[in-house]
N, C-alpha and C positions, 0 to 999 in steps of 0.2 A: 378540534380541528376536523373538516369535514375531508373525505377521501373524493379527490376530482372524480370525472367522469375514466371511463376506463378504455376513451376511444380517443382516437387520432386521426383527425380527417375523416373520421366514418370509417375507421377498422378498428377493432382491437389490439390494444398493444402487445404483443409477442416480445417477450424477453428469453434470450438466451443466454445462460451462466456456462461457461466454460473453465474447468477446474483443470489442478494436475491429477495424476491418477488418482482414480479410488481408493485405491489399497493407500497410497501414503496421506490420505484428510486425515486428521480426527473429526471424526466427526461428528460427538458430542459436543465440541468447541468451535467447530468451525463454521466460521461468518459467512460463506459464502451458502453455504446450506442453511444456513438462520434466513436469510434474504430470500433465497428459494423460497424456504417454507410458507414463511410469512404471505408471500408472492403470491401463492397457493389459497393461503387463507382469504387472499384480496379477493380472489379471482382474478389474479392476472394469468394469463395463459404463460404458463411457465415451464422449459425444457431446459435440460443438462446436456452438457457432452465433454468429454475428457480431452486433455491434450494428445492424446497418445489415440485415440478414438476418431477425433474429428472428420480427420480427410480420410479417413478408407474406405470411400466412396468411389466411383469414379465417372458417377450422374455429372456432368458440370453445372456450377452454381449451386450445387446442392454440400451440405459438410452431414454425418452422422450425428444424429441426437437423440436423447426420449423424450415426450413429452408426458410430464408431472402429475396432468390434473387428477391422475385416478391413484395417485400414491401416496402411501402415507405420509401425517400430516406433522407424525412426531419426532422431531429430530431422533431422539435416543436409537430410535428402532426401524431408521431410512436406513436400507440397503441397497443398493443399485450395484454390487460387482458384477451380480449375475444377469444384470437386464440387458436385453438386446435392444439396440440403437439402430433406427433409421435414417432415412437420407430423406431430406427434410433442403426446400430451398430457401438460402438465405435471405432470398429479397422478401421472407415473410415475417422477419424478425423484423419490429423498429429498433428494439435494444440486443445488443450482443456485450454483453460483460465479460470481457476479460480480465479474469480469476485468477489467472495462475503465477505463484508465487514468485517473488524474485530469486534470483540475480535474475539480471537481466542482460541475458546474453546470447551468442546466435541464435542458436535454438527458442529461448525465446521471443527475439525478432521474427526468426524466419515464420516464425505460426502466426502472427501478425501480419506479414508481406503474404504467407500463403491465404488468410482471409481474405483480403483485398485479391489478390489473384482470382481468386475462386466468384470473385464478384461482388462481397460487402463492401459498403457502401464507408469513406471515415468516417461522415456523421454518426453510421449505426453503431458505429466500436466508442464502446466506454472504457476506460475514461480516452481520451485524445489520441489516436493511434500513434503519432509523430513524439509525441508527451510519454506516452507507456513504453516505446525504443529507447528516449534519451536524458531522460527525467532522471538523475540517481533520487534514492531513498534518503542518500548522507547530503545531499546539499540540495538548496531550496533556491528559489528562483533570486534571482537578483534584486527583485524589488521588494523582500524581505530581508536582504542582505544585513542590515542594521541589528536584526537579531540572530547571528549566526553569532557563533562562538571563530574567533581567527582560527584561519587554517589554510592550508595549503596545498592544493591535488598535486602530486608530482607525477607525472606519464611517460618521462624521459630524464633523463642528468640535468642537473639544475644545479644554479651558485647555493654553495651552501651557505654563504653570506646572509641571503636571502632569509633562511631560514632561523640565524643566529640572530639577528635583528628580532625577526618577529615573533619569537620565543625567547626574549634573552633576560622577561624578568618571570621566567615561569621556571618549577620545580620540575615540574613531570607534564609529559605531553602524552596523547593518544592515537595509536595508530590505525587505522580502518580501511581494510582491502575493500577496493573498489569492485572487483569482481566475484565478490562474496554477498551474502544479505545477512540481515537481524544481526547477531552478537558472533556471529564467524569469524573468528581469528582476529577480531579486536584488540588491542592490546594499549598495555600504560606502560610507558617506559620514564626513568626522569631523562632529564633534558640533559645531551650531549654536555663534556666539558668543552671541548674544542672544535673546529673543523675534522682534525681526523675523527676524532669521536661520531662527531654528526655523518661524514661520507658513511663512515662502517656499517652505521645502522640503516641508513635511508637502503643503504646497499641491499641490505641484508632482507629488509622489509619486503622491498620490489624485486626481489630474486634477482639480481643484477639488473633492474631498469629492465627488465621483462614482464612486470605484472603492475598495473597502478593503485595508489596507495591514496590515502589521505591522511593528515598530519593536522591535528586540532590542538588546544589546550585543554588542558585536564579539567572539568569541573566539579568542584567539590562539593558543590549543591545536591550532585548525585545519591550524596549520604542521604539529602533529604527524601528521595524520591524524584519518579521522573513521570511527569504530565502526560498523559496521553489525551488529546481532543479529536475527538470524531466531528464531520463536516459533511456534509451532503450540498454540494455546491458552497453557497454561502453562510449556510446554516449551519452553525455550531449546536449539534447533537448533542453531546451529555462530554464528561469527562471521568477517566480516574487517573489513581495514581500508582504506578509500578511501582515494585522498589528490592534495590540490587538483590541477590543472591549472595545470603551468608556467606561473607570469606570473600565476597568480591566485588569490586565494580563495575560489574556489568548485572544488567537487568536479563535473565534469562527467565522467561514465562514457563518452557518445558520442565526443568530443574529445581519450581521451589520457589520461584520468585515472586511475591504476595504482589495483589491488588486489595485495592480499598477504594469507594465513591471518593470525590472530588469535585468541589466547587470554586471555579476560578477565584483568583485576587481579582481587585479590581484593574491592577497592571497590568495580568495574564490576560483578561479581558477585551481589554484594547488590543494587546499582541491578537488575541482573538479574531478581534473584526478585521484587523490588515490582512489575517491571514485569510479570514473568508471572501475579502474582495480582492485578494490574488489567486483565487481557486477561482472564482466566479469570472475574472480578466480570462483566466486560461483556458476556461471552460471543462473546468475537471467537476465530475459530478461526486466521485466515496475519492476521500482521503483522510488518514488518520497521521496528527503529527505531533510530535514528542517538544518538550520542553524540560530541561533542565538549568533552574536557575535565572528564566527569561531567554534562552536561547535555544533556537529551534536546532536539535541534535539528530533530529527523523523527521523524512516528511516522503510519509508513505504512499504515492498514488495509483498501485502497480494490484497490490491487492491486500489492502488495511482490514487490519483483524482484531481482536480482542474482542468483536460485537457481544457475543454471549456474556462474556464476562463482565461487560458495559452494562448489561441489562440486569445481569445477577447482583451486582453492588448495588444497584441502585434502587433497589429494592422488587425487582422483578417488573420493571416498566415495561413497554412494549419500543423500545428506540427502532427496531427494524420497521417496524410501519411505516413511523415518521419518514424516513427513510425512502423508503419504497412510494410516500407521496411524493415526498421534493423527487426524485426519479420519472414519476408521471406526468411531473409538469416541465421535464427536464428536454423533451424534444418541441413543445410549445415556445419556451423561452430561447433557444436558439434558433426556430422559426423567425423570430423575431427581432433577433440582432442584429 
């Protein structure tokens, strides 16, 4: 695959990576610095800037950043705590990626609403800026609905009827705080005997209907392993497979929890391509999304990681490149729409 040109209308394309702090990457694992590098390697003219860094400027139209091209090229041994950052104006970026990890909550809305304040532009924000505010992780768009596992967001006091119905021939159900990310206070519980049963816990979950929750069925395909597919627009990147943490049902990557390459079924396949031309309908350009059992359990567009570890199973391929092309031709193709 040949790498496009490296221009836009007759400039260079300027990417801007925005992470949360330094101190808390790994970043011998971390995808957003895999991208960087790689970025580096293209020649794309490539800059960093921290959440906590950005706006302490007070140029307007300008945010703080560095720019890359004279820094090391080796993940293992990139430091930037100590590098000082300038003020740098946004209208020179075509790409601004925003990095920074979920939940996704005021804070990180407002660094979003403060971007556009300051004068970027939504097109320059990746993925979708309306998309990265409202998008959960735990549930996918509606016109993937057909592969969601049932469930039910509760944001307020609801019939518990409701819930007794649509769990009434399952064991154990699963709980997922909406204002948390990754494997955060997930929980399996079995299913209520009764309505009081059911209030207590729902109760209990949402901290009295002050915190929202989500309510899924238990899947036990989990034993098998859980799907991770990486996508670059419509492009299905590579895959592997997670798999839970000895002693539990939940896939925690920091604590132990193995990968292994992965090659679709031919059924995963299909779910595949729906899901690449619902990325491509929304215009989201990096999302990585989880499958358990044929049902989308994560769908990451906020800032989808495992890259390193995508590249390591599989035998040390180069998937950021790829990557980084469908990116290059990612402000052409919405030109275009």
């Amino acid at each position: 695959m040949q790498t496009p040109s490296l221009t836009l209308q007759g400039d260079h394309v300027k990417m801007l990576w925005i992470t949360d702090p330094w101190s808390t990457l790994d970043q011998s694992k971390d995808t957003t610095l895999r991208l960087m590098l790689e970025a580096i390697n293209m020649g794309i003219p490539t800059y960093w800037s921290a959440s906590d860094q950005l706006f302490s400027t007070t140029i307007p139209g300008h945010v703080m950043a560095l720019d890359l091209s004279t820094h090391s090229k080796d993940l293992g041994s990139l430091d930037l705590s100590q590098s000082k950052l300038q003020p740098f104006p946004l209208s020179i970026f075509q790409q601004i990626h925003d990095r920074i990890d979920p939940p996704v909550d005021e804070l990180y809305r407002k660094i979003i609403d403060q971007l556009i304040a300051h004068g970027a532009k939504k097109s320059q924000i990746l993925n979708p800026p309306e998309l990265l505010k409202n998008q959960s992780e735990k549930v996918p768009p509606l016109d993937l609905f057909e592969y969601t596992p049932r469930m039910q967001i509760i944001q307020n006091e609801i019939d518990i009827h409701l819930l007794e119905k649509l769990f009434s021939n399952d064991l154990e159900i699963v709980s997922k705080p909406l204002h948390l990310a990754q494997s955060i206070g997930v929980e399996k519980h079995p299913v209520p005997k009764n309505s009081s049963d059911w209030k207590h816990l729902i109760s209990k979950l949402t901290n009295q209907y002050t915190q929202e929750i989500l309510i899924e069925e238990f899947l036990p395909e989990i034993n098998l392993g859980e799907v991770r597919m990486w996508f670059a627009g419509s492009q299905l990147i590579a895959a592997l497979k997670k798999f839970p943490k000895s002693g539990d049902f939940r896939v925690l990557i920091d604590e132990g929890s193995r990968v292994a390459a992965y090659h679709l079924s031919d059924e995963e396949k299909i779910i595949a391509q729906k899901i690449g031309l619902s990325l491509q309908k929304q215009g989201i350009l990096l999302a990585a999304v989880d499958l358990i059992g044929n049902k989308i359990c994560d769908y990451n567009i906020t800032s989808p990681g495992l890259l390193v570890q995508l590249e390591q199973v599989h035998g040390g391929k180069n998937f950021a490149k790829e990557i980084l092309i469908q990116a290059l031709q990612y402000p052409a193709l919405k030109d275009h729409e």
